[in-house]
C-alpha positions in Angstrom: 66.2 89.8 164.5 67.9 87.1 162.7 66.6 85.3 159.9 65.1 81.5 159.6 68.4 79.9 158.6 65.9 77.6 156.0 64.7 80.9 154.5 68.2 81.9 153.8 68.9 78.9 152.4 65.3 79.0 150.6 65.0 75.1 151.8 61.9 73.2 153.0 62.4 72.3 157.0 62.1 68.7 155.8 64.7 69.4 153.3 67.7 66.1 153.1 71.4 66.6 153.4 71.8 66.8 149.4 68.9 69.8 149.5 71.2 71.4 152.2 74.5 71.3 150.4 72.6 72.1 146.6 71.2 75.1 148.2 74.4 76.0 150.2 76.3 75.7 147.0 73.8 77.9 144.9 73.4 80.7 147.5 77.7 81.0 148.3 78.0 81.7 144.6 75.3 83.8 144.5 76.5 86.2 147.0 80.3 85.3 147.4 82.1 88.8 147.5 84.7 88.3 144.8 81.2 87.8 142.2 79.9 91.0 144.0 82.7 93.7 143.7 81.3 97.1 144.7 78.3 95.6 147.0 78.9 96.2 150.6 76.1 93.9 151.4 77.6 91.0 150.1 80.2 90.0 152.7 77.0 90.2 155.1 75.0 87.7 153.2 77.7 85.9 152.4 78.3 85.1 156.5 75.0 84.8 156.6 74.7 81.6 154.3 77.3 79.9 156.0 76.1 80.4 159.0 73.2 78.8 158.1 74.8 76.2 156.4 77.4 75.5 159.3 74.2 74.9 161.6 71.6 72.5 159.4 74.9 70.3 158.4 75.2 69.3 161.4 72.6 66.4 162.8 72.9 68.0 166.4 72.9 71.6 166.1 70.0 71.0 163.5 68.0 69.4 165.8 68.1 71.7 168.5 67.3 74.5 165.9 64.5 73.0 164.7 63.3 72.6 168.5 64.8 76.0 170.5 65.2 78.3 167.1 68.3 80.6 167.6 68.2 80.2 171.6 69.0 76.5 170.8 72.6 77.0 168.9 73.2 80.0 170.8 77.4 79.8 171.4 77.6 76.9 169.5 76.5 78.3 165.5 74.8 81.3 165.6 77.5 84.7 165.4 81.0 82.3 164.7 81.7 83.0 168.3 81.0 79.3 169.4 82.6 76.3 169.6 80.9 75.4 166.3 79.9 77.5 163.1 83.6 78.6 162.4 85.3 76.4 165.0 86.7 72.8 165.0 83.4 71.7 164.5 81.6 72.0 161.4 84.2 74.0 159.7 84.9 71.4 157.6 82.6 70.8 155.5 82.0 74.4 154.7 85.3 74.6 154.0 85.3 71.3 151.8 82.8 72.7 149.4 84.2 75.8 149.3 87.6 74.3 148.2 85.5 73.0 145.4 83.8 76.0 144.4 86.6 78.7 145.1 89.5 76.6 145.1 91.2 76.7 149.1 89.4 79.4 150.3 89.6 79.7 153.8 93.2 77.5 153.6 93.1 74.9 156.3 95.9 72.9 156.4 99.5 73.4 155.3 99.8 75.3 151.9 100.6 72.7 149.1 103.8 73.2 146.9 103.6 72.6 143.3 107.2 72.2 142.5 107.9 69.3 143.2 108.4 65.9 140.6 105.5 66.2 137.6 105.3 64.1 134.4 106.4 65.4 131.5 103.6 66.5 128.6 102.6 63.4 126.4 103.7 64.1 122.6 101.3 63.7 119.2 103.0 63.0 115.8 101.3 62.5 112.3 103.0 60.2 110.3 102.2 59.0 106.6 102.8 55.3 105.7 102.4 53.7 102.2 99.5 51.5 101.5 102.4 48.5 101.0 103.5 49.6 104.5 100.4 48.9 105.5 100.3 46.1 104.2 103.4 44.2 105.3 103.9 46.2 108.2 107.5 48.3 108.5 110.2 49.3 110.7 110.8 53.0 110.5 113.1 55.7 111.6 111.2 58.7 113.7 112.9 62.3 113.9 110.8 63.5 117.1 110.9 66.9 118.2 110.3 67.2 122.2 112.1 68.2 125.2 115.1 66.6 127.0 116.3 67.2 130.4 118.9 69.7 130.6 122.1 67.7 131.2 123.6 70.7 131.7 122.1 71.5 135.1 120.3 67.7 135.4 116.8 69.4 135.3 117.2 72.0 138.0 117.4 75.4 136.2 120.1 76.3 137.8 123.7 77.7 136.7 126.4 74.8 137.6 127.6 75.2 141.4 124.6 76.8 142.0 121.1 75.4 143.6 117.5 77.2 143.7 116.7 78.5 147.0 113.0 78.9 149.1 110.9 81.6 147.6 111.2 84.1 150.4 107.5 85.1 149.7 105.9 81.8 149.6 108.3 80.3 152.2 108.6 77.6 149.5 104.9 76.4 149.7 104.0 77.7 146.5 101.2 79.3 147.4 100.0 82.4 149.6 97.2 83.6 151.1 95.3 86.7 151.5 93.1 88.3 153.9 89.1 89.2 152.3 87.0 90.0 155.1 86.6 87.4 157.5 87.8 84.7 155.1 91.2 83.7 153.6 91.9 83.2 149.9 94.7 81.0 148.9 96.1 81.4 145.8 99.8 80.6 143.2 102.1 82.3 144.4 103.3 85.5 142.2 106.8 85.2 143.0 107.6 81.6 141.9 104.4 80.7 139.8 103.8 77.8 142.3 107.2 76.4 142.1 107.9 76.8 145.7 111.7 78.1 144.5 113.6 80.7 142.4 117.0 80.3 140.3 118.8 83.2 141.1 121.9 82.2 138.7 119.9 80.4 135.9 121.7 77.0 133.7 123.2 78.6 130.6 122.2 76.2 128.5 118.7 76.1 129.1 117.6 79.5 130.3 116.5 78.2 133.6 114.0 75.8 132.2 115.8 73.0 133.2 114.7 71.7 129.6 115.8 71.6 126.1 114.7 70.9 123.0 115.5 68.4 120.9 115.0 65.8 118.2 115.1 62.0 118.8 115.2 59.1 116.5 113.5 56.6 117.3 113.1 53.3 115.7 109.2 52.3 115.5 107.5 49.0 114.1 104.8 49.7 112.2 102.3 46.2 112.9 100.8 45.1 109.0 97.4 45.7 108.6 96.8 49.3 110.2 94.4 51.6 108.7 94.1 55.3 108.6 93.9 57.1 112.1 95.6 53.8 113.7 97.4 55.5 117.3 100.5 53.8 118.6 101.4 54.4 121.9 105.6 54.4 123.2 105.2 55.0 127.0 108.1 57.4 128.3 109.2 58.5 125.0 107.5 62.0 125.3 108.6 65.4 126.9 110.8 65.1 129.6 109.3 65.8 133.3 110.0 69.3 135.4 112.0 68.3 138.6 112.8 64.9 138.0 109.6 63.8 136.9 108.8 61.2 134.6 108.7 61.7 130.9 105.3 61.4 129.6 104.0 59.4 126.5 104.4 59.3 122.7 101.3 58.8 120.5 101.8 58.4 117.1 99.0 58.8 114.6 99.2 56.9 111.5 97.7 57.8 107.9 98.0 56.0 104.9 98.8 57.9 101.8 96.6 57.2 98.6 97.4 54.2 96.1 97.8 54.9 92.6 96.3 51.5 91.8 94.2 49.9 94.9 91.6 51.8 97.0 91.1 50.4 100.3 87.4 49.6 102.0 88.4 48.3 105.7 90.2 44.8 104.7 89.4 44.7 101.0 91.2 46.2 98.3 89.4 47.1 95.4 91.3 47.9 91.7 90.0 49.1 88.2 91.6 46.9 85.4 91.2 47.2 81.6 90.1 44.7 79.3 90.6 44.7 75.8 87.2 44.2 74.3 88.5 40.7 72.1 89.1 39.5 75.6 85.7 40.6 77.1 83.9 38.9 73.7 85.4 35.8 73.6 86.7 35.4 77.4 90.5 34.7 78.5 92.9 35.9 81.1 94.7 39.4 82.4 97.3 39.9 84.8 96.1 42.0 87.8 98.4 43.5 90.2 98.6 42.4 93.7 100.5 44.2 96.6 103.6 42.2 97.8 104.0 40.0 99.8 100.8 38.9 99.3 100.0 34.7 99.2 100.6 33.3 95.8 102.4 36.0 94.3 105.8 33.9 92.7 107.5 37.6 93.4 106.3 39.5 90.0 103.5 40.8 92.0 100.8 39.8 89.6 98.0 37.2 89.7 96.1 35.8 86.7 92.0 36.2 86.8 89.7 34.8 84.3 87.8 36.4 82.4 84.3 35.2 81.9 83.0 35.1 77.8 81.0 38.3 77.0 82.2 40.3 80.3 80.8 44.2 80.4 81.8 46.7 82.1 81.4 46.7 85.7 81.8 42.9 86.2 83.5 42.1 89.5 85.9 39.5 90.1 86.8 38.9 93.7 90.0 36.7 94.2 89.3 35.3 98.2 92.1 36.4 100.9 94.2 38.9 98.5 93.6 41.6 100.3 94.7 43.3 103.4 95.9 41.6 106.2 93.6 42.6 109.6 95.3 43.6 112.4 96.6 41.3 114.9 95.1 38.5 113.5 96.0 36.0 111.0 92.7 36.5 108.7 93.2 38.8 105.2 90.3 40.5 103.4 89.7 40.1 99.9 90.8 41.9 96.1 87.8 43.0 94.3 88.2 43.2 90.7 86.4 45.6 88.7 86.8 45.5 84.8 86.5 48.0 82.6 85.9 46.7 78.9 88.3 49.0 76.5 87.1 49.9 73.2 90.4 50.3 70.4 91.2 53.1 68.8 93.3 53.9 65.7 92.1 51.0 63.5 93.8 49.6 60.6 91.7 49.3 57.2 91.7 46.2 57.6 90.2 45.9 60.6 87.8 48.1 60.3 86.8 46.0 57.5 86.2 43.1 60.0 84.1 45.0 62.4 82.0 46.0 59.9 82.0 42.3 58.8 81.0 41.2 62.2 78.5 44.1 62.9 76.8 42.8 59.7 76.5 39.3 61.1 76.0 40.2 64.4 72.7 38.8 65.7 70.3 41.0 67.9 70.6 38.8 70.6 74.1 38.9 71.2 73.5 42.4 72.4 71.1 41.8 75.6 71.6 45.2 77.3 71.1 47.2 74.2 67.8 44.6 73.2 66.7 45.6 76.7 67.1 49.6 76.6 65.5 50.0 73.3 62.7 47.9 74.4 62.3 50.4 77.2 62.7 53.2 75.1 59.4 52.2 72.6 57.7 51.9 75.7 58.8 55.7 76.9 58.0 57.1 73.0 54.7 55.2 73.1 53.4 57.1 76.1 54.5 60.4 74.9 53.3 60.0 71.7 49.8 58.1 72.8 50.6 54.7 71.0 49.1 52.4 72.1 
């Protein structure tokens, strides 16, 4: 007796067309034979499901299931005898979703060759630019390893005088199919990997391949104001394509190295500078570097920043627009100066005689972060010690 085709697929009668094909989907990779080697039930189920399947798909034959049972689709589903199930009607859906699944089982339709034009393989390369690169943006030269088109052959493969001919097992589609029961499976075929042809007399130069490797130089514009991991894309300068094909893209990925001066933060520039401690006391002015090309610079790369009287260490000095240009636009980040306050070394007698003149007449106040600390530090020996 055959089986309710909802039980088999284990849907509700009420169940919509998305149910259907879900469950359909589910159940043919559940019990598809290739997932079942050794199980001679599994071809059986497997019919079963589509059978099912091929029936509640369609709005017609469903409907005169769900009235007559079996007796209703009798020569037109049930057994793949009919005009439907397996037949020019409702094949193709079946067949649709098991294209997707299995990929062209059953065939239908003329076998598809693979050999003909494709696009060449798009190319990565990992270049390192300087920070003044960067910066003013550069015109470089590229060695690029990749593939050429054999100009031996002109792409074919094939020895000179000589052409590929039809795979003779393939009959130049590519692909082949093979007989699994009651179904077909169509899959690359072995002979010519899916190229539909085979070089008998293969190109010398190339092996066959059609393709040769190579470097190319390439000239490249580097735009001012990229940053690390900034792509630039040349369309057609990558591998070449197999048969003719189009070459397919370059993308080059940009780093820039690290600065023994600046440190970059986006647009900003940021840069450590010493001070001489007379100039932090009584104020004054340093030269700072700046990168060039940058506005104001009179071609010795420096700028001149004030220093404020009694600078410490730390103090920032940001000089507007000195920094690094942004990308495709016209605006420029900014150079933060940090100072670092030096304290000399290798003093004369004579001046250590003056500092120890000046630490004598040196008034408390003139020390405001030291004032401040030692006030904090009676409070922290008070506490430990229990004075009030």
């Amino acid at each position: 007796m055959a089986r309710d085709y909802y039980e088999i697929l284990g849907v509700a009668r009420d169940a919509d067309d998305a149910t259907l094909k879900s469950a359909f989907r589910r159940k043919a990779m559940e019990h598809h034979p290739d997932r079942n080697q050794g199980d001679d039930q599994a071809e059986a189920r497997f019919k079963e499901v589509n059978e099912a399947y091929s029936v509640l798909s369609d709005g017609n034959k469903r409907a005169a299931y769900d009235r007559f049972g079996h007796a209703g689709v009798n020569g037109q589903g049930g057994g793949f005898g009919g005009q439907g199930g397996f037949g020019q009607q409702g094949f193709g859906n079946v067949e649709d979703i098991f294209s997707e699944m299995f990929g062209d089982i059953f065939g239908g339709g003329g076998g598809r060759r693979s050999g003909g034009p494709q696009r060449g393989p798009d190319v990565r390369y990992d270049y390192e630019i300087t920070l003044e690169q960067a910066y003013k943006g550069a015109d470089v030269e590229l060695n690029i390893p990749t593939t050429l088109t054999c100009e031996v052959c002109n792409g074919s493969g094939a020895k000179a005088g000589t052409k590929p001919v039809t795979c003779h097992t393939c009959a130049g589609h590519g692909r082949v199919r093979t007989s699994n029961g009651f179904f077909q499976v169509e899959r690359t075929c072995p002979t010519c990997n899916g190229q539909g042809q085979v070089i008998k007399e293969p190109c010398t130069n190339c092996h066959g391949h059609g393709q040769v490797r190579a470097n190319r130089k390439l000239n490249v514009r580097i735009p001012a104001g990229v940053d690390d991991g900034a792509r630039i894309r040349l369309s057609g300068e990558g591998q070449a394509g197999a048969h003719g094909g189009p070459k397919g893209d370059l993308y080059i990925f940009l780093s820039v190295a690290e600065h023994e001066i600046f440190e970059r933060d986006g647009a900003d520039l940021h840069c450590q500078i010493p001070v001489p401690m007379t100039t932090a006391v009584l104020g004054g002015e340093v030269e700072v570097p700046c990168l060039m090309g940058g506005e104001g610079c009179d071609g010795t790369c420096k700028l001149e920043v004030a220093i404020p009287e009694g600078a410490q260490t730390g103090h920032k000095v940001k000089i507007k627009g000195k920094g690094m240009p942004v990308l495709n636009s016209k605006q420029r980040g900014d150079l933060l100066v940090e100072l670092f306050v030096e304290t000399p070394k290798h003093l004369s007698p004579r001046q250590k005689e003056l500092m120890q003149e000046f630490a004598e007449i040196a008034e408390a106040q003139s020390y405001a972060q030291s004032q401040g600390f030692m006030h904090k530090a009676k409070r922290f020996w008070d506490d430990i010690t229990g004075t009030a």
